[in-house]
HTML snippet that shows the backbone in 3Dmol.js (N, CA, C, O; Angstrom):
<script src="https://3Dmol.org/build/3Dmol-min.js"></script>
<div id="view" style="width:600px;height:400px;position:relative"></div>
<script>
const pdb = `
ATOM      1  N   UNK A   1     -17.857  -5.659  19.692  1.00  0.00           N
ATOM      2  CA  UNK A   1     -16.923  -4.867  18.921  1.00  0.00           C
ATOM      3  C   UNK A   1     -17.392  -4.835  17.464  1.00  0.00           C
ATOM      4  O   UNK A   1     -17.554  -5.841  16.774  1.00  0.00           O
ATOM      5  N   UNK A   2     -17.564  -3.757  17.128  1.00  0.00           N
ATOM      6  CA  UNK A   2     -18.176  -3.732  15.642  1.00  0.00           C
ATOM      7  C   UNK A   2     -16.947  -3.708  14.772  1.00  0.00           C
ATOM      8  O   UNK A   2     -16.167  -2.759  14.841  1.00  0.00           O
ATOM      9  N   UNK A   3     -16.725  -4.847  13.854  1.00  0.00           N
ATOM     10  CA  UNK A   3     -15.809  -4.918  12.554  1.00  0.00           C
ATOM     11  C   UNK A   3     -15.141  -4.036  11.891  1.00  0.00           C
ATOM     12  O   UNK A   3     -13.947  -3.830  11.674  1.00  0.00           O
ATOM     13  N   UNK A   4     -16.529  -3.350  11.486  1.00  0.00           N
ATOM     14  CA  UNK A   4     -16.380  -1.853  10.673  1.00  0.00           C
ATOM     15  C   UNK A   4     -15.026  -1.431  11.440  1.00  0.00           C
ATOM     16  O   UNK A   4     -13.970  -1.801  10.926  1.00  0.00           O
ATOM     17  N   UNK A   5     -14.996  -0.939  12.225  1.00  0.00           N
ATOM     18  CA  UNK A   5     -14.113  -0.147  12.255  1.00  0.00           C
ATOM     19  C   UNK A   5     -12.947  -0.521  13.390  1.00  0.00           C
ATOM     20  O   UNK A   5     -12.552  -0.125  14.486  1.00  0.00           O
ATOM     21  N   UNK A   6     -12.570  -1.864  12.090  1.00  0.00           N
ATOM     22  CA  UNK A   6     -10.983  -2.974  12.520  1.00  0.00           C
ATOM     23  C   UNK A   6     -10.225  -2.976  11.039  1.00  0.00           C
ATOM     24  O   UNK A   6     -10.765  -3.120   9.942  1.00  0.00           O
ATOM     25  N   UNK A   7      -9.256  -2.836  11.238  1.00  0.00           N
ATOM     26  CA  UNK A   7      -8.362  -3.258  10.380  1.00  0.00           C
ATOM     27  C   UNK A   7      -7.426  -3.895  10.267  1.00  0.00           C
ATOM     28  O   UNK A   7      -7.233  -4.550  11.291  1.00  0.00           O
ATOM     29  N   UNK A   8      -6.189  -4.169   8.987  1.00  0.00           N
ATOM     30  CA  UNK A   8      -5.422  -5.164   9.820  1.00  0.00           C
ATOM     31  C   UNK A   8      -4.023  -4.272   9.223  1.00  0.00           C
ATOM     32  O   UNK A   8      -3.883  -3.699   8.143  1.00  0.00           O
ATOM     33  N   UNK A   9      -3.466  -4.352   9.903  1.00  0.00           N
ATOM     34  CA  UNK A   9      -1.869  -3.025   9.699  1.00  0.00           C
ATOM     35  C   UNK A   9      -0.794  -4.452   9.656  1.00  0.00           C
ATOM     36  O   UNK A   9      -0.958  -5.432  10.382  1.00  0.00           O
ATOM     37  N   UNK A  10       0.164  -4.324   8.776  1.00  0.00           N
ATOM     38  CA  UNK A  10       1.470  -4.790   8.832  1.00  0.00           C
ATOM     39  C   UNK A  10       2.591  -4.209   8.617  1.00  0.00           C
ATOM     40  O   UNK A  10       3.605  -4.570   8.020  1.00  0.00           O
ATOM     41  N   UNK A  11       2.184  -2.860   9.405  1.00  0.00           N
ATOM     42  CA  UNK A  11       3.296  -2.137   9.894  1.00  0.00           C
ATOM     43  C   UNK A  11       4.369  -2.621  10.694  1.00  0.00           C
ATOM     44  O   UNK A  11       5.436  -2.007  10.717  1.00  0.00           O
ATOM     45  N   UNK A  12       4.128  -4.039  11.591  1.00  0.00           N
ATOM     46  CA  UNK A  12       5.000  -4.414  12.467  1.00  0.00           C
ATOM     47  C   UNK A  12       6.227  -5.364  11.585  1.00  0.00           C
ATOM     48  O   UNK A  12       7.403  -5.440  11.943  1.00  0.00           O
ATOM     49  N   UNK A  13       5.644  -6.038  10.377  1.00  0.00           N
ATOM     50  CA  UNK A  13       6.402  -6.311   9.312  1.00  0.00           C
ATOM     51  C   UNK A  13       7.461  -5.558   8.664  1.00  0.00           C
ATOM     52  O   UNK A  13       8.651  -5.747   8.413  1.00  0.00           O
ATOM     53  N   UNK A  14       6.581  -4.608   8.479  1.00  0.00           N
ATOM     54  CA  UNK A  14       7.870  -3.354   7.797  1.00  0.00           C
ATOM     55  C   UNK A  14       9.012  -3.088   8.525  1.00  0.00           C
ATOM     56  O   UNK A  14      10.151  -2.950   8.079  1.00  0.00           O
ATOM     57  N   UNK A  15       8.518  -3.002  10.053  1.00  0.00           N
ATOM     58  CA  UNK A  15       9.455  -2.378  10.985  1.00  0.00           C
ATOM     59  C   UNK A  15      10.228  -3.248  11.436  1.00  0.00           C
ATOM     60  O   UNK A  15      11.190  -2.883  12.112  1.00  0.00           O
ATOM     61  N   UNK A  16       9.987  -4.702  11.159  1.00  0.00           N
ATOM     62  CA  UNK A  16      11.044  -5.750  11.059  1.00  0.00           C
ATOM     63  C   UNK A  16      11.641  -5.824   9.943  1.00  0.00           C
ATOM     64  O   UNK A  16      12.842  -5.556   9.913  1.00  0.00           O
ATOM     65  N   UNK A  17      11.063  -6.146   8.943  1.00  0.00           N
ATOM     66  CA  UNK A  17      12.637  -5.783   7.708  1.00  0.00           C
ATOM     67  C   UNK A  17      13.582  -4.838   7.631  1.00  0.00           C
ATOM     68  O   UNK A  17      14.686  -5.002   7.113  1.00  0.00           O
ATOM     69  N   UNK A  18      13.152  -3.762   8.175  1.00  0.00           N
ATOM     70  CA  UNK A  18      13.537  -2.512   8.954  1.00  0.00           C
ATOM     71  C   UNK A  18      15.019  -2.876   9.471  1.00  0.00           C
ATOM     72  O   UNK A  18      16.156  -2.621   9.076  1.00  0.00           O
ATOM     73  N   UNK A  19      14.383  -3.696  10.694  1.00  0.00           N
ATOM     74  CA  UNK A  19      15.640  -4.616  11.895  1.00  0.00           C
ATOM     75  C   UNK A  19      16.632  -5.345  11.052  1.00  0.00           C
ATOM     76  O   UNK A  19      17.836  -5.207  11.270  1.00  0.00           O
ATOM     77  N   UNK A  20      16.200  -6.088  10.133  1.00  0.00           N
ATOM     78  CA  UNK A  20      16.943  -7.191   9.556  1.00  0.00           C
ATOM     79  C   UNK A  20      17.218  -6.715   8.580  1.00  0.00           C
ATOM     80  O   UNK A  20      17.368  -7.681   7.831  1.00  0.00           O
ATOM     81  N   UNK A  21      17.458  -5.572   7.860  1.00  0.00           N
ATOM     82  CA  UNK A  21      18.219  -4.879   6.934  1.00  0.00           C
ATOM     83  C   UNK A  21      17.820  -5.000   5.656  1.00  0.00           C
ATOM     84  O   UNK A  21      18.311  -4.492   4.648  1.00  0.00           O
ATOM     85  N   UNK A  22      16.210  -6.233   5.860  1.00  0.00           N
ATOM     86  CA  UNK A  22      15.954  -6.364   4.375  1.00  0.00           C
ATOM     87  C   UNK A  22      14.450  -5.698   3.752  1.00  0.00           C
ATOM     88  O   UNK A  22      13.378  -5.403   4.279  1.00  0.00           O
ATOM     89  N   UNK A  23      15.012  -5.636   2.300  1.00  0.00           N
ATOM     90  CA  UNK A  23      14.062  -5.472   1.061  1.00  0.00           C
ATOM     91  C   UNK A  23      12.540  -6.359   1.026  1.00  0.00           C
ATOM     92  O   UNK A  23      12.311  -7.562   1.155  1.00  0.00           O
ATOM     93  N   UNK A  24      11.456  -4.940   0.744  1.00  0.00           N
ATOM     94  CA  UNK A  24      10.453  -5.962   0.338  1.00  0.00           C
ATOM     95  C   UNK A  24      11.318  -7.009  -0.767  1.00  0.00           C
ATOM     96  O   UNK A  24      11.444  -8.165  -0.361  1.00  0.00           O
ATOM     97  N   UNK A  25      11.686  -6.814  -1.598  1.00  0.00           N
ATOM     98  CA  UNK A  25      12.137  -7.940  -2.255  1.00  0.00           C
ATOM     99  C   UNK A  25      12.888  -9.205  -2.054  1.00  0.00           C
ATOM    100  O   UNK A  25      12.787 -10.298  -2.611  1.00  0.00           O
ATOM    101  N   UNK A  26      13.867  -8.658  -0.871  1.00  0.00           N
ATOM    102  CA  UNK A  26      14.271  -9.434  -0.168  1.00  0.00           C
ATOM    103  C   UNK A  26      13.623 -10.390   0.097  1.00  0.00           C
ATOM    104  O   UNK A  26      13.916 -11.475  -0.406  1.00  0.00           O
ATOM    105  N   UNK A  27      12.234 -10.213   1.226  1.00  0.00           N
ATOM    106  CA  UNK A  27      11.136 -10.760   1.653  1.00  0.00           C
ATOM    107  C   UNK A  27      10.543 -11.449   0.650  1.00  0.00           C
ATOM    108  O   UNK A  27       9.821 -12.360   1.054  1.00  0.00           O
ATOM    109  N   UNK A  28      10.614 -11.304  -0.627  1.00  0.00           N
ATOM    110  CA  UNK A  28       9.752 -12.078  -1.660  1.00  0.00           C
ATOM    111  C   UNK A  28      10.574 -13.254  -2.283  1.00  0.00           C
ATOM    112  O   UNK A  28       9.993 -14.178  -2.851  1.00  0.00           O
ATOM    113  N   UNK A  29      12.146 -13.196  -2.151  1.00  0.00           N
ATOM    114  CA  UNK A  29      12.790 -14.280  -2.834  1.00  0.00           C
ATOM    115  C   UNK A  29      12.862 -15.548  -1.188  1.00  0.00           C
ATOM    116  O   UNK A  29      12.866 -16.775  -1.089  1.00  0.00           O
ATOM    117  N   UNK A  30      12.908 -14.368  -0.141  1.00  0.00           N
ATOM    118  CA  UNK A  30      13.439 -15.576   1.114  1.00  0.00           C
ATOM    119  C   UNK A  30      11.987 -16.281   1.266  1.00  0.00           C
ATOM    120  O   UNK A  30      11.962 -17.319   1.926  1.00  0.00           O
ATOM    121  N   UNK A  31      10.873 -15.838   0.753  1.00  0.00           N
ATOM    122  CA  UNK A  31       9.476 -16.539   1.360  1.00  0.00           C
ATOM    123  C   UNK A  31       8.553 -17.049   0.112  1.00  0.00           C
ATOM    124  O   UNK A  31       7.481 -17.584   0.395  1.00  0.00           O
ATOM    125  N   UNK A  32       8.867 -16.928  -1.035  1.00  0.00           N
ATOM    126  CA  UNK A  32       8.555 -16.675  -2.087  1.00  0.00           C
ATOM    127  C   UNK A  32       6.988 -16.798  -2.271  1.00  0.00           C
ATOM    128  O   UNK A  32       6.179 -17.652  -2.636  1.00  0.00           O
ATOM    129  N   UNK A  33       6.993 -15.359  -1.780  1.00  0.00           N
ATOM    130  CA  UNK A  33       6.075 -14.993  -1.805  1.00  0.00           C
ATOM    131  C   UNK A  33       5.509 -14.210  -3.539  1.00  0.00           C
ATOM    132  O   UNK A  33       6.516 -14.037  -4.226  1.00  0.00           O
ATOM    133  N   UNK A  34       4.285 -13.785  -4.239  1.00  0.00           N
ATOM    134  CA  UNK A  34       4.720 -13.218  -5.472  1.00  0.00           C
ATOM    135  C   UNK A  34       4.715 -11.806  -5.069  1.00  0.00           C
ATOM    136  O   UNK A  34       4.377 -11.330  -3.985  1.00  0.00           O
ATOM    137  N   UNK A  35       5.215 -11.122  -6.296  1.00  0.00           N
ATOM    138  CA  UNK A  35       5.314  -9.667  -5.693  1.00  0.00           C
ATOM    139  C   UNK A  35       4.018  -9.016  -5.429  1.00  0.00           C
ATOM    140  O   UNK A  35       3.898  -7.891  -4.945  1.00  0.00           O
ATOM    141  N   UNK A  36       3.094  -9.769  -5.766  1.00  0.00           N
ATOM    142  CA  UNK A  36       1.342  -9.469  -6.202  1.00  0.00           C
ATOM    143  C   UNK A  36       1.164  -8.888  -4.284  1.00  0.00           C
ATOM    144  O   UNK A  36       1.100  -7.781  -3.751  1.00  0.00           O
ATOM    145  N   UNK A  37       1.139 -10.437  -3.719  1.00  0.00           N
ATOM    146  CA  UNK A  37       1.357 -10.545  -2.562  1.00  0.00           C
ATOM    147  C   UNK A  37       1.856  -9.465  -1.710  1.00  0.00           C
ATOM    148  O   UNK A  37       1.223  -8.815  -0.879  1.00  0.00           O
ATOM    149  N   UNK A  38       3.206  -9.363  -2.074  1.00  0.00           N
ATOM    150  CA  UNK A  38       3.955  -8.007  -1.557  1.00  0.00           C
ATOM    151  C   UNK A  38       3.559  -7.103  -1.517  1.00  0.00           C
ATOM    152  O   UNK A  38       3.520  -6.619  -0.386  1.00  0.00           O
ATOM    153  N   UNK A  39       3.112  -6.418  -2.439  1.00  0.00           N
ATOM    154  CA  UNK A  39       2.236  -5.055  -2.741  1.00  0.00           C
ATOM    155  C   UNK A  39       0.919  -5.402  -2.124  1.00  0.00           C
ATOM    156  O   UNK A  39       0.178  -4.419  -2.100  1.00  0.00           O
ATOM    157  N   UNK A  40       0.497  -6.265  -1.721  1.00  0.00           N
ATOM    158  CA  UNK A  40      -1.258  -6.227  -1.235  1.00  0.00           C
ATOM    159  C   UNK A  40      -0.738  -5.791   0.522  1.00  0.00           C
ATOM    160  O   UNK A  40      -1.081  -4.885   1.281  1.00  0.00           O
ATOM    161  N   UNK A  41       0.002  -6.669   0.616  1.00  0.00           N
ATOM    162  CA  UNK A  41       0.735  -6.400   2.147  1.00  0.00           C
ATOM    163  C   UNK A  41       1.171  -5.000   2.741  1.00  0.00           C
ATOM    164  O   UNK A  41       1.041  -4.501   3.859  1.00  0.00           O
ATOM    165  N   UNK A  42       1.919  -4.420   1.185  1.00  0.00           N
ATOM    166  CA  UNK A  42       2.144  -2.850   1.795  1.00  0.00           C
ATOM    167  C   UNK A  42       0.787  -2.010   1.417  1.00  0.00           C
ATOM    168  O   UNK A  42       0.852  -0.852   1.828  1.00  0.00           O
ATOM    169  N   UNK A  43      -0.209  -2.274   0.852  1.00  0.00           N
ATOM    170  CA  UNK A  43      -1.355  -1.470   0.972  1.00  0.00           C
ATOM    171  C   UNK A  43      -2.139  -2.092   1.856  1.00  0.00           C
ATOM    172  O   UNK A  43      -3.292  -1.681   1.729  1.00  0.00           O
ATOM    173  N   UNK A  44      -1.999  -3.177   2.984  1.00  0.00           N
ATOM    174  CA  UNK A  44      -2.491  -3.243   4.535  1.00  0.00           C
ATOM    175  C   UNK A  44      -3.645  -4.045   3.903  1.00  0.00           C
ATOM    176  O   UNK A  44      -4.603  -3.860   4.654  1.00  0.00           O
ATOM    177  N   UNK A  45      -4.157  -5.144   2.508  1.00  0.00           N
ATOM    178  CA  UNK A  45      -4.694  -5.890   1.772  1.00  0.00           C
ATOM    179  C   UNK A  45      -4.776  -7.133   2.262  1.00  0.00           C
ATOM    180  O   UNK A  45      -3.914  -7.777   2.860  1.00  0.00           O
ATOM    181  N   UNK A  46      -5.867  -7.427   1.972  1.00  0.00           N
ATOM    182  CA  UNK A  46      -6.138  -9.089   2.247  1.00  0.00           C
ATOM    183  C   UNK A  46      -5.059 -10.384   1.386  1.00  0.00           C
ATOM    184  O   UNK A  46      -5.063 -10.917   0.276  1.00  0.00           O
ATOM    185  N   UNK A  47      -4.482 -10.444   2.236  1.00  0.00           N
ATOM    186  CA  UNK A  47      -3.735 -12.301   1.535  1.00  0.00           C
ATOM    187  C   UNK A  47      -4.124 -12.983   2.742  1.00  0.00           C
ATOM    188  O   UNK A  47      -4.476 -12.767   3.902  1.00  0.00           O
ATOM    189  N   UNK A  48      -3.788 -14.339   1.537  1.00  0.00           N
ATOM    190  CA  UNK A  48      -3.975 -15.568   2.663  1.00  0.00           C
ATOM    191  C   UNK A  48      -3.653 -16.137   3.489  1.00  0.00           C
ATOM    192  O   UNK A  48      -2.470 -15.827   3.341  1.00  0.00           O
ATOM    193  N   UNK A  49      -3.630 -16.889   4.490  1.00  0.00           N
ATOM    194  CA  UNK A  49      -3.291 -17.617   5.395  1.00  0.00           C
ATOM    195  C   UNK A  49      -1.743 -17.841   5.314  1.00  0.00           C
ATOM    196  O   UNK A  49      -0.782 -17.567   6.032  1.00  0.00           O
ATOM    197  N   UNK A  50      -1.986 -18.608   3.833  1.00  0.00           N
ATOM    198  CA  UNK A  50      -0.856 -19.218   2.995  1.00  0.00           C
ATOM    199  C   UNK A  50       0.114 -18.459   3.228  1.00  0.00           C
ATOM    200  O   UNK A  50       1.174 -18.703   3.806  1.00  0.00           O
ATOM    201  N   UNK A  51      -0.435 -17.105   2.557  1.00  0.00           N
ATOM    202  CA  UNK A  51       0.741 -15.955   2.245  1.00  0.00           C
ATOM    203  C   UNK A  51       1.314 -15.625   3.786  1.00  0.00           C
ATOM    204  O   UNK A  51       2.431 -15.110   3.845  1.00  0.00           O
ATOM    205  N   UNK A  52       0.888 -15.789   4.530  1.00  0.00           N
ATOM    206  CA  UNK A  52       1.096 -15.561   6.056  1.00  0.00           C
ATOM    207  C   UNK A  52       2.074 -16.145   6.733  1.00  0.00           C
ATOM    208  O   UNK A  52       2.949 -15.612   7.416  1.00  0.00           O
ATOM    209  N   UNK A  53       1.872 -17.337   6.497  1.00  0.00           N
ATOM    210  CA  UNK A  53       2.649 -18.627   6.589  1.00  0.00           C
ATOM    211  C   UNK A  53       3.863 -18.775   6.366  1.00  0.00           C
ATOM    212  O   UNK A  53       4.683 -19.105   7.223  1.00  0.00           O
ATOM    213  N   UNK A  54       4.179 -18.476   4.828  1.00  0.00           N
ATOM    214  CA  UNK A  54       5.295 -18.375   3.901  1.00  0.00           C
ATOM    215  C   UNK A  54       5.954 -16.717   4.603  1.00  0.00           C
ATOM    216  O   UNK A  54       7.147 -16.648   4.902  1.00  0.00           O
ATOM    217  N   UNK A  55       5.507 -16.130   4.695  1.00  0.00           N
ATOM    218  CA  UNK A  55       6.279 -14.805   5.583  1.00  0.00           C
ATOM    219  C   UNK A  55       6.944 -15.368   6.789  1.00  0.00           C
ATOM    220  O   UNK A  55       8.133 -15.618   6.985  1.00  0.00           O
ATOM    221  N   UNK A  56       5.773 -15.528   7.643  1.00  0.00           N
ATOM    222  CA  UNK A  56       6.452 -15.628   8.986  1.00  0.00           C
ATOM    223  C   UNK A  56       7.643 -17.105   8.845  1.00  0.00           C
ATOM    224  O   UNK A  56       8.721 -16.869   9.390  1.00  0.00           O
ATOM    225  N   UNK A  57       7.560 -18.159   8.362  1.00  0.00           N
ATOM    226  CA  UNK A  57       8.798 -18.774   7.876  1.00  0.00           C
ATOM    227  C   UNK A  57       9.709 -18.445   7.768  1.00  0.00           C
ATOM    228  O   UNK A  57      10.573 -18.667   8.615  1.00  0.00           O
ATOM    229  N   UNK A  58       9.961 -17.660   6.503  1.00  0.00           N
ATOM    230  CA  UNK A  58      11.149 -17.019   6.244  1.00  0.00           C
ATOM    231  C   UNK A  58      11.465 -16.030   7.039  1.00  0.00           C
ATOM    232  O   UNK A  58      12.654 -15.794   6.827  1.00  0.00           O
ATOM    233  N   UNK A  59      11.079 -15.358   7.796  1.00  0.00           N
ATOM    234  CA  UNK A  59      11.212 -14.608   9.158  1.00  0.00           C
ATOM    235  C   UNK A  59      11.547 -15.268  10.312  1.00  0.00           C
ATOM    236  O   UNK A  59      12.175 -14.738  11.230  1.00  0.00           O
ATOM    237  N   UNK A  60      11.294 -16.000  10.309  1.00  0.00           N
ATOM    238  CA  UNK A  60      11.268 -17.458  11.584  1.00  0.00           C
ATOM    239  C   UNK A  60      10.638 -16.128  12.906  1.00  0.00           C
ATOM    240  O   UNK A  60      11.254 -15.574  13.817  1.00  0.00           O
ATOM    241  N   UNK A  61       9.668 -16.047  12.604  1.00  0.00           N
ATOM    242  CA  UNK A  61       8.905 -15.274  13.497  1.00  0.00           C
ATOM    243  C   UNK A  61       7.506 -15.655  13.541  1.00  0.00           C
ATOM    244  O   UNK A  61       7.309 -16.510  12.677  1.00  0.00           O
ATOM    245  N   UNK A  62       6.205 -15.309  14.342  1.00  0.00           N
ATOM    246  CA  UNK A  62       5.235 -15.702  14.923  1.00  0.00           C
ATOM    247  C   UNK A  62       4.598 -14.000  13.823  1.00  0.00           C
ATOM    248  O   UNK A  62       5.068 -12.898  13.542  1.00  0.00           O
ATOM    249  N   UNK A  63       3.017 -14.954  13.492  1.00  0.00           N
ATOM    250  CA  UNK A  63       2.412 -14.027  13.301  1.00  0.00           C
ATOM    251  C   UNK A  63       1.802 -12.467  13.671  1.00  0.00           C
ATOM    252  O   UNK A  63       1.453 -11.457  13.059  1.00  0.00           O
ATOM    253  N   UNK A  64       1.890 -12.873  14.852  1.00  0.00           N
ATOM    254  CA  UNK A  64       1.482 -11.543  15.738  1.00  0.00           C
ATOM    255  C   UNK A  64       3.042 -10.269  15.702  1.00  0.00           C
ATOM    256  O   UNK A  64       3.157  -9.107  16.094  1.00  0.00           O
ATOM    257  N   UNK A  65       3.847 -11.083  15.141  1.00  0.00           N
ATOM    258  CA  UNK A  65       5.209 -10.304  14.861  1.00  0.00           C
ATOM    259  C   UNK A  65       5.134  -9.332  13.829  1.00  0.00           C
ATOM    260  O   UNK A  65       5.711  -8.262  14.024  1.00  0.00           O
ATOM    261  N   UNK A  66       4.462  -9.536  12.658  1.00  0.00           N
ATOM    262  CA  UNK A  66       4.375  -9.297  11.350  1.00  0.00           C
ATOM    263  C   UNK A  66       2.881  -8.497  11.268  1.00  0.00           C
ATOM    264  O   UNK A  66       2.727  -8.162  10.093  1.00  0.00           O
ATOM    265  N   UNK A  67       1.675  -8.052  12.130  1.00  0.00           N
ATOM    266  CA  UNK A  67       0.509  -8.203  11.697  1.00  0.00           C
ATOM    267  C   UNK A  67      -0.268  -8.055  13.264  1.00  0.00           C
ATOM    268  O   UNK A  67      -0.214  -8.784  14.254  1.00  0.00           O
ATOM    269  N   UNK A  68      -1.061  -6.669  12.977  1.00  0.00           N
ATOM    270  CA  UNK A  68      -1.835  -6.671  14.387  1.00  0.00           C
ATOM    271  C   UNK A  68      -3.342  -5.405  13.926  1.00  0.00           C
ATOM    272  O   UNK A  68      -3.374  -4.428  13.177  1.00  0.00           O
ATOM    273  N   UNK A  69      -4.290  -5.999  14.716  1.00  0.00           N
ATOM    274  CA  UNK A  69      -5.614  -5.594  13.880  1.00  0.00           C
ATOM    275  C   UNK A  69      -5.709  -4.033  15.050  1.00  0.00           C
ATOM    276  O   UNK A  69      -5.543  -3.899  16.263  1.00  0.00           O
ATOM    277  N   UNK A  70      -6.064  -3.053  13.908  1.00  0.00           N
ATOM    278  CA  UNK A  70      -5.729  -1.597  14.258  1.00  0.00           C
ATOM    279  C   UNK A  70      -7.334  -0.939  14.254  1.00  0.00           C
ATOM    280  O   UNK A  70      -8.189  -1.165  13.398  1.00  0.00           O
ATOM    281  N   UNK A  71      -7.485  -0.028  15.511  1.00  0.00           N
ATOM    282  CA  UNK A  71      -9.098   0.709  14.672  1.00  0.00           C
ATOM    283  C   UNK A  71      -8.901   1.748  13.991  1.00  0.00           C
ATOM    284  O   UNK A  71      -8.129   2.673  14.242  1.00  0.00           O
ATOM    285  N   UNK A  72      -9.651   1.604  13.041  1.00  0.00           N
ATOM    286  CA  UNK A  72     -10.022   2.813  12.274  1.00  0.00           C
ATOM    287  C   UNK A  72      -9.737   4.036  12.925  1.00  0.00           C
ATOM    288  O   UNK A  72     -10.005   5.105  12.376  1.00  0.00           O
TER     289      UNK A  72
END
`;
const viewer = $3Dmol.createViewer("view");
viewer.addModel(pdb, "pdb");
viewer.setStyle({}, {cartoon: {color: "spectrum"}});
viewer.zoomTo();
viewer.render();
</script>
C-alpha cells in the first residue's frame, strides 16, 4: 500500500460532537486540549498521540471512534 495516497480524516470526531451536542470548544475545555490542537484536527493535521489521548478521554471513546485513515 503506498502512503502517498493515505490520509488521516477526523470526520468521525466531528460527527460525534455532532451526537453529543458539543462545541469544538466544548471539546477543548472537557480534554484540554489547546485550541492550536483543535484547529490542526479540523484541518485533518498532524497532533500527537498525546493530543489523541486527551480527546478520546474526554469522549470516553476508543480511537478508531474519533479518526480513520482515508485514500486520497
Amino acid at each position: 500500500m503506498n502512503n502517498e495516497n493515505l490520509s488521516i480524516s477526523y470526520n468521525k470526531l466531528w460527527k460525534l460532537l455532532i451526537d453529543r451536542g458539543m462545541k469544538k470548544k466544548d471539546l477543548q475545555q472537557a480534554s484540554g486540549v489547546s485550541a492550536a490542537s483543535i484547529a490542526k484536527l479540523g484541518r485533518n493535521g498532524n497532533v500527537t498521540t498525546g493530543v489523541l489521548l486527551k480527546v478520546c478521554k474526554a469522549l470516553d471513546c476508543d480511537i478508531s471512534d474519533i479518526m480513520e485513515i482515508v485514500r486520497k
